[in-house]
N, C-alpha and C positions, 0 to 999 in steps of 0.2 A: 958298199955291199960286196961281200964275196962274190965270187963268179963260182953259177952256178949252173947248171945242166937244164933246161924245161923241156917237158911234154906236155905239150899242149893240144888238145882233141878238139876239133873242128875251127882252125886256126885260117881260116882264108874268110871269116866274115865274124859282126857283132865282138864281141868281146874276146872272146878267141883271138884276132885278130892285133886289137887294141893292145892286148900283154901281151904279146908274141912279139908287137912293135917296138913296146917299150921296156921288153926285157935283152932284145937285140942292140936295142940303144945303150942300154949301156954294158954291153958287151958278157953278156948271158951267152949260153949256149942254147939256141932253142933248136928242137923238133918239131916240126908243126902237123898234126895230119888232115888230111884231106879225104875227098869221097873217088875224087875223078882226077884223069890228065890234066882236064880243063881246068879243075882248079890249084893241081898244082904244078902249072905252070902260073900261072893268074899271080899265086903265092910268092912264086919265085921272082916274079918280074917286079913285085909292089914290095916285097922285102928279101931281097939278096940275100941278107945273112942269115935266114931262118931255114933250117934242112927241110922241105916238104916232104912227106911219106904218105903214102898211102894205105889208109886203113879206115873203113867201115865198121865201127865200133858194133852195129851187129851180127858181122860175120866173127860169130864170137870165138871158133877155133882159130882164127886167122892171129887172134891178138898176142900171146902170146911168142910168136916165130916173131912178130914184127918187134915188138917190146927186145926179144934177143939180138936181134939184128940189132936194134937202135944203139942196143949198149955196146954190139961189138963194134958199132962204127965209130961214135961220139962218145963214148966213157957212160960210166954209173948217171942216172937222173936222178939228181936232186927232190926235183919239184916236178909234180905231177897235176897241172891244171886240167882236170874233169869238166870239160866247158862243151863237148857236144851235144845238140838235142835239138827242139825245135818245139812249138805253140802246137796246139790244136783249138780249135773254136767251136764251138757247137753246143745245143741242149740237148743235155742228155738223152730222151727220149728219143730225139732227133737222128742221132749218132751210131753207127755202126760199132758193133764191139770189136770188129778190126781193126776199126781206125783206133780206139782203146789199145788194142795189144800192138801195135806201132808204134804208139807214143810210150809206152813201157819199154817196146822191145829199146827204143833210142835211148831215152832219158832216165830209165834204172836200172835196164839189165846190162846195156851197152857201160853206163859208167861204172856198172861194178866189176863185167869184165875186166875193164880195163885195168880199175883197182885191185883186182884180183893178179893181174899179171905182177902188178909191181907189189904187193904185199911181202912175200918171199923174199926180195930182195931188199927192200925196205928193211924188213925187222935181222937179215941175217947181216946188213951193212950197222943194225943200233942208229939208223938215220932215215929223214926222209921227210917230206911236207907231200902231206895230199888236199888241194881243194875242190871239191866238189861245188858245182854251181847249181844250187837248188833259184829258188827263189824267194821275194815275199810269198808268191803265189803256193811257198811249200808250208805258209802257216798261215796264211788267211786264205778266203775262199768267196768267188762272187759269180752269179749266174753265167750259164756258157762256158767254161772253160773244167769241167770237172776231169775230163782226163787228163789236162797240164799237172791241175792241183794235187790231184791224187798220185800222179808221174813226182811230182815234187816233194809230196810231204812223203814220198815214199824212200826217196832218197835222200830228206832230212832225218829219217829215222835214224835208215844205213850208217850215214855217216856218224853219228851220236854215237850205234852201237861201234863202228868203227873206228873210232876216236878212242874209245875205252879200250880194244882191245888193243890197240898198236902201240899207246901210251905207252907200256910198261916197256919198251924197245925204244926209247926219244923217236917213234914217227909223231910227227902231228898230223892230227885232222881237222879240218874247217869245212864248215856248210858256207859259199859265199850264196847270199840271201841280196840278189837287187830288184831295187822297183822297178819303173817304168825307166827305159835309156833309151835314146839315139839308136837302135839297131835294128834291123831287120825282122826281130821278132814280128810285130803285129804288121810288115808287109807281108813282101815275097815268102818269108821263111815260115809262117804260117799256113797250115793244113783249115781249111773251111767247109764243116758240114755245110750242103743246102739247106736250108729251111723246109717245112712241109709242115706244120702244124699251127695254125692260126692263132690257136687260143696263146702262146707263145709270144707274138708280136709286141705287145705291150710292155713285158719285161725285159724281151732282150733285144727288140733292133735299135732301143734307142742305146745300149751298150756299146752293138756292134758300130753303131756309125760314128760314134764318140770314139770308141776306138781307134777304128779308119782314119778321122779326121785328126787327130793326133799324133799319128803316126810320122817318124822324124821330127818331132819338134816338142818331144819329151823332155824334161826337167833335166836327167840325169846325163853326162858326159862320159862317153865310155873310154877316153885319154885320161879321166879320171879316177875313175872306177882303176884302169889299168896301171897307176901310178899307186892307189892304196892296196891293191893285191901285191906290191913289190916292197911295200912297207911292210905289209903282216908277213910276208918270208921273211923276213926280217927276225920277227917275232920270236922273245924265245917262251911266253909263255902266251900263244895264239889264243881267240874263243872259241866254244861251241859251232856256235854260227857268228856272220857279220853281216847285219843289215846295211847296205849301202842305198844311198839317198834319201830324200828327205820323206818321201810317200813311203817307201816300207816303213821308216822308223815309226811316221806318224799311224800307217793303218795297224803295222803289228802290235804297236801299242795299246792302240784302240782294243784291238781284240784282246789283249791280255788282262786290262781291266773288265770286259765283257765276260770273259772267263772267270775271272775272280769274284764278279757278282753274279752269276749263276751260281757257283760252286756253295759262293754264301747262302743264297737262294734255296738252295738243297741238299745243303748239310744234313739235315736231320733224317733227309731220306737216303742219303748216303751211310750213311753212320746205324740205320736201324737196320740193316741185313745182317752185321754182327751178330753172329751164333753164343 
């Protein structure tokens, strides 16, 4: 592989972390950013050769000056891994539309900032890889987590409409799409409504404690995960999206045939608004 330049956003835990490792290993140039001192020191002690910087992806005027900085220190970035955000958990009704516009402000308006900074540069270099970390959770959908999903399929869009437009300039764009991993998502790194409405209990604590009880001992390897993100830079003709591991491939699929026999289901009502 050529030796390439990364940004990597929220690079001192989860997957973040995993490619920021393994793009240093083999001698990548990484940036990695972080929230706090704390953790970019943390960064610097568990990976030497990865630049930690500090940035808050929604301190959204901030991003830009950093992005300038970066390239005056370390050259042009290649590769742009969009990987900062975090879980929320909760039923809806349950849930503050705060905590809503949080999980937005991190996980779509934060990644697109960010994309936004390197777009300009992207298309006026005719080069550039951006991946964006959606989820399965950004095309399937299961009770309790509706501001993830809606955070997710919102920046599945993005990126599709993204993808189209940077095309015509050889950037690539990829939605990376994983199931369940090894990460801190469903711990520490998750936001948790309280509970308060009874009738509730039935469909969703037995979720939540299945979730808990899972947690770290998920399917999916995130040294893996971080070895196939360095394959698709790779890539000269990347996808859409990439589902990674075996539970997206299997639930997204599930839904896509679900989809398919509805659509069939209601063809004729689909088809009869026709003027």
């Amino acid at each position: 592989m050529s030796r390439k330049t990364f940004f990597i956003t929220g690079a001192n835990s989860g997957f973040g972390l995993a490619i920021a490792a393994a793009a240093s290993e083999q001698g990548h140039v990484v940036v990695g950013t972080v929230r706090s001192e704390a953790s970019r020191s943390s960064l610097a002690e568990r990976l030497p050769a990865v630049r930690p910087v500090l940035c808050d992806v929604t301190e959204f005027e901030r991003i830009s000056h950093v992005v300038d900085q970066v390239e005056k220190d370390h050259g042009p970035v290649d590769v742009l891994i969009n990987n900062a955000g975090y879980g929320h958990e909760g039923i809806l009704e349950e849930s503050p539309l705060e905590e809503m516009r949080r999980q937005f402000d991190v996980n779509v308006f934060g990644a697109v900032a960010v994309a936004k900074a390197f777009l300009p540069r992207f298309r006026e270099r005719r080069r550039g890889f951006i991946l964006n970390v959606t989820s399965m959770g950004g095309m399937i959908t299961m009770p309790g987590i509706a501001y993830y999903c809606g955070s997710k399929f919102a920046l599945q869009g993005i990126s599709e409409v993204m993808r189209s437009e940077m095309a015509p300039f050889g950037v690539h764009v990829t939605a990376l799409c994983p199931g369940s991993f090894r990460t801190d998502w469903a711990g520490r790194s998750m936001v948790r409504t309280e509970r308060s409405i009874g009738d509730y209990d039935a469909l969703f604590d037995p979720i939540r404690e299945t979730r808990q009880a899972k947690s770290g001992k998920q399917l999916g390897d995130p040294d893996k995960l971080a070895a196939a993100v360095l394959s698709l830079v790779e890539s000269d003709d990347p996808p859409p999206q990439l589902l990674l591991g075996s539970d997206a491939l299997r639930l997204v699929s599930d839904r896509i045939e679900r989809l398919r026999q509805e659509i069939e289901a209601w063809k004729s009502v689909s088809v009869s608004t026709d003027g």
